[in-house]
PyMOL Python script that loads the backbone (N, CA, C, O; Angstrom):
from pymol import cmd

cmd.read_pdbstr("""\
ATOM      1  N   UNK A   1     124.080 117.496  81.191  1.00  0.00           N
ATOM      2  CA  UNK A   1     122.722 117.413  80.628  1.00  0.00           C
ATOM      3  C   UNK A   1     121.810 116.660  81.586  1.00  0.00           C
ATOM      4  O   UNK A   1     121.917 115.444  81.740  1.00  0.00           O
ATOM      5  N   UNK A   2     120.854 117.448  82.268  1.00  0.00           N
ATOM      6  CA  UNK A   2     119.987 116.833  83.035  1.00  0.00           C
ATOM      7  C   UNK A   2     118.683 116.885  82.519  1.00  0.00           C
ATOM      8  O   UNK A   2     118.134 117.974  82.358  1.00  0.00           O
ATOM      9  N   UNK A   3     117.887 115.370  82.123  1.00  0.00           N
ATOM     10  CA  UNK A   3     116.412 115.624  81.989  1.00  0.00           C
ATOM     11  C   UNK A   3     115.874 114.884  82.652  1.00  0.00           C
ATOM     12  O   UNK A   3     115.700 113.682  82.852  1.00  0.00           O
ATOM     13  N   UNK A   4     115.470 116.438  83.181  1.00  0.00           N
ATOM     14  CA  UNK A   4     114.245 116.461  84.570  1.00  0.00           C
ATOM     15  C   UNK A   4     112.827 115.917  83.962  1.00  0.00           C
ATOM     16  O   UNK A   4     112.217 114.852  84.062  1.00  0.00           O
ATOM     17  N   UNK A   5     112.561 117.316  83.198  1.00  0.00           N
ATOM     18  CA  UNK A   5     111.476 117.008  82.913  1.00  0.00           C
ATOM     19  C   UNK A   5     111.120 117.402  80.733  1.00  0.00           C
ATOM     20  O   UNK A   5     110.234 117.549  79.891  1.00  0.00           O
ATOM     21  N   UNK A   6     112.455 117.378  80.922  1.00  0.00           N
ATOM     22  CA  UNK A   6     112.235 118.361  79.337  1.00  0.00           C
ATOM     23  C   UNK A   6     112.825 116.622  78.851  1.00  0.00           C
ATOM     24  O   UNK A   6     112.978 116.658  77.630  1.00  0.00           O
ATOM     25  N   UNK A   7     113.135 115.385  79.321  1.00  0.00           N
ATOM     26  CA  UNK A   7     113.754 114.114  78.464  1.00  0.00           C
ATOM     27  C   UNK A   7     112.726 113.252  77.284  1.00  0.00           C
ATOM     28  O   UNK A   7     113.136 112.598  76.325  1.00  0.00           O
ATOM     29  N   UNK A   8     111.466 113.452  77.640  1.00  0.00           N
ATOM     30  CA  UNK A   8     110.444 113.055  76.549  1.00  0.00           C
ATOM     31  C   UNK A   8     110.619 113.914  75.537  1.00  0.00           C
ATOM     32  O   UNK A   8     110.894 113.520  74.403  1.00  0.00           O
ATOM     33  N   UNK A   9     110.409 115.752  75.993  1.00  0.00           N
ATOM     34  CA  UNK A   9     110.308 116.551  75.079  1.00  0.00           C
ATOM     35  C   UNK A   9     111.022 116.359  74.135  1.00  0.00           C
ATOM     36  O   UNK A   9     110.636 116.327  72.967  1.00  0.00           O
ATOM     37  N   UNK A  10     112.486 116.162  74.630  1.00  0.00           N
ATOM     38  CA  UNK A  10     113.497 116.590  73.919  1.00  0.00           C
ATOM     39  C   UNK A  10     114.088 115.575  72.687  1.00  0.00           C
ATOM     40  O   UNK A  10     114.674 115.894  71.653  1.00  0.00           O
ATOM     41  N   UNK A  11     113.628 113.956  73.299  1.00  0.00           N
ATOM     42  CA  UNK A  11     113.539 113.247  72.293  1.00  0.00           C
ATOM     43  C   UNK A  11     112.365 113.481  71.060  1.00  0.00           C
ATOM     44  O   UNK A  11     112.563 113.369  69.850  1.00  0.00           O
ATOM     45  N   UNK A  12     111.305 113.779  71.629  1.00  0.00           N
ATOM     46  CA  UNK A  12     110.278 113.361  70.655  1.00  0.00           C
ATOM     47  C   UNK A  12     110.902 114.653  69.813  1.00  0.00           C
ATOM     48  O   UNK A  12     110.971 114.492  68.594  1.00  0.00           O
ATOM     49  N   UNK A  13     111.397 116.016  70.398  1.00  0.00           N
ATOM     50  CA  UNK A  13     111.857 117.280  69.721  1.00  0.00           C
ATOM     51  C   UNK A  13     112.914 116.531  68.192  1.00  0.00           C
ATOM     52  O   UNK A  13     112.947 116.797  66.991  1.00  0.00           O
ATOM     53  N   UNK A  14     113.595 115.594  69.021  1.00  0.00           N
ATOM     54  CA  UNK A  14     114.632 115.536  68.319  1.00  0.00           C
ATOM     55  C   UNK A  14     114.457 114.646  66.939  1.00  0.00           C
ATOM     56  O   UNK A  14     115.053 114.709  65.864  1.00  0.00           O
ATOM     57  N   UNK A  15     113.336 113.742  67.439  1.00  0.00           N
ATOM     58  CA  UNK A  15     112.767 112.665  66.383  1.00  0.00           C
ATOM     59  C   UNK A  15     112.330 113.476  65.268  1.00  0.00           C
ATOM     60  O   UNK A  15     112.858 113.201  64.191  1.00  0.00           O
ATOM     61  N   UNK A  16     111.177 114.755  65.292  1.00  0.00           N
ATOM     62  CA  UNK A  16     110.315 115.080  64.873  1.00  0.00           C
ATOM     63  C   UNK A  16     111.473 116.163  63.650  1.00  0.00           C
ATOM     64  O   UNK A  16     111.362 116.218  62.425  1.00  0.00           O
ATOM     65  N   UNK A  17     112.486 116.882  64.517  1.00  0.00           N
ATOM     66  CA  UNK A  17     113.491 117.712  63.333  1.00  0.00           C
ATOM     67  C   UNK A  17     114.501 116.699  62.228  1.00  0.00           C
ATOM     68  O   UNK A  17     114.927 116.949  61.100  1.00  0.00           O
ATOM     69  N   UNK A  18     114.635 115.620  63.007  1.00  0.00           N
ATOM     70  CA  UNK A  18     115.143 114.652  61.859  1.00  0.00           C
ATOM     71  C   UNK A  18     114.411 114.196  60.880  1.00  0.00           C
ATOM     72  O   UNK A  18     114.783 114.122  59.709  1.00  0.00           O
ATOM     73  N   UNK A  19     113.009 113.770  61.442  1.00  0.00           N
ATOM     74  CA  UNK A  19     112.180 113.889  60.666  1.00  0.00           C
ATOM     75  C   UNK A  19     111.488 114.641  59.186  1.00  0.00           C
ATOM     76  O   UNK A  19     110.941 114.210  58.171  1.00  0.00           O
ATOM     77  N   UNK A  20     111.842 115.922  59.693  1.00  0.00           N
ATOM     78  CA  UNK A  20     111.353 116.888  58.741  1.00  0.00           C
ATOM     79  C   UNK A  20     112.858 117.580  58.256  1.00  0.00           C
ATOM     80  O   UNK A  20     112.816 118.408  57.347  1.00  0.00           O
ATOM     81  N   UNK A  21     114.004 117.276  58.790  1.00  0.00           N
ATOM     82  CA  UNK A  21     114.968 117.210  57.659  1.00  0.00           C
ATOM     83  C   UNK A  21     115.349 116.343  56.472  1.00  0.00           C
ATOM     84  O   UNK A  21     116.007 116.594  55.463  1.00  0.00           O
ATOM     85  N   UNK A  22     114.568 114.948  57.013  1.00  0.00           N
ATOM     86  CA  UNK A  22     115.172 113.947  56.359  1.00  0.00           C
ATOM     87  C   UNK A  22     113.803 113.793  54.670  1.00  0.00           C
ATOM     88  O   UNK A  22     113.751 113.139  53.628  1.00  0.00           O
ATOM     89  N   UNK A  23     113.050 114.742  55.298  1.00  0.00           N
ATOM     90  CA  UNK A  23     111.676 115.099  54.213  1.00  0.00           C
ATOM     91  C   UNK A  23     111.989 116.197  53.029  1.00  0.00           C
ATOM     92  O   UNK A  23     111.659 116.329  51.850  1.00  0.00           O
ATOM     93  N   UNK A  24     112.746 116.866  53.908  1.00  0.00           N
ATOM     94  CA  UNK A  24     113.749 117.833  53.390  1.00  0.00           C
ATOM     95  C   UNK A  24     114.685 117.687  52.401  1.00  0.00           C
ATOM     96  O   UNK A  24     114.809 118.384  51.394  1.00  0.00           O
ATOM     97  N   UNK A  25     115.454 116.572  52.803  1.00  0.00           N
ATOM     98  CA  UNK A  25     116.586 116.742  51.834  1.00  0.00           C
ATOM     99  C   UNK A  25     115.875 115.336  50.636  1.00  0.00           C
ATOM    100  O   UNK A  25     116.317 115.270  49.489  1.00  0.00           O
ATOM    101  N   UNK A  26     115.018 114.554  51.023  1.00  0.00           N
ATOM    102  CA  UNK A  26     114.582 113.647  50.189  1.00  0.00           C
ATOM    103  C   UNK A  26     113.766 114.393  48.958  1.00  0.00           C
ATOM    104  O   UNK A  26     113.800 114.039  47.779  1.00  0.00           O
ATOM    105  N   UNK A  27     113.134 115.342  49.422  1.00  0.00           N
ATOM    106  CA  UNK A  27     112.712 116.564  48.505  1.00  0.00           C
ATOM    107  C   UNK A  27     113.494 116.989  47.560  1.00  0.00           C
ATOM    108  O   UNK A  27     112.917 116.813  46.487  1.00  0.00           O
ATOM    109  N   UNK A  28     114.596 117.496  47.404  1.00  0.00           N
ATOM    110  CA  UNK A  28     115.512 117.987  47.342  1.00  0.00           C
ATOM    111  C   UNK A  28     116.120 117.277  46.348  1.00  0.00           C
ATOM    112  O   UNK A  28     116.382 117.822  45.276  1.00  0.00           O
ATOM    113  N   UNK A  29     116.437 115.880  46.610  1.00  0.00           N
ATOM    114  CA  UNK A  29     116.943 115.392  45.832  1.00  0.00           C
ATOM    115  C   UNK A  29     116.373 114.887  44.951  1.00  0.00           C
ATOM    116  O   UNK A  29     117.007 114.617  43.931  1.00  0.00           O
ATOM    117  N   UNK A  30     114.679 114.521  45.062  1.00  0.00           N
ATOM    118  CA  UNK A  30     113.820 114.195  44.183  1.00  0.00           C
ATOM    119  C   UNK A  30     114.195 115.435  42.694  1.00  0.00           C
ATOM    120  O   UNK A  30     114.704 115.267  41.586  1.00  0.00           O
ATOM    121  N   UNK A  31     113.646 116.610  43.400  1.00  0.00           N
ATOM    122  CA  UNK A  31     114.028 117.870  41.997  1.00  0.00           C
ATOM    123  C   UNK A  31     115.043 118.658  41.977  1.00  0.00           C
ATOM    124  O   UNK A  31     115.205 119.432  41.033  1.00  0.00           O
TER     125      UNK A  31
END
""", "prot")
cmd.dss("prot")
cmd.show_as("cartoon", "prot")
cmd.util.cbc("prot")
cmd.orient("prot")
């Protein structure tokens, strides 16, 4: 795994899907 230039992307990528899983399943369990 080399980040060249995709290592910001790929964190902020990675922040942003945890993110909106973790919206997800909090949803979810609300109803």
């Amino acid at each position: 795994m080399s980040n060249a230039g995709y290592g910001g992307f790929t964190s902020t990528g990675a922040i942003l899907v945890l993110f909106i899983l973790l919206v997800i399943i909090s949803c979810s369990l609300c109803v």
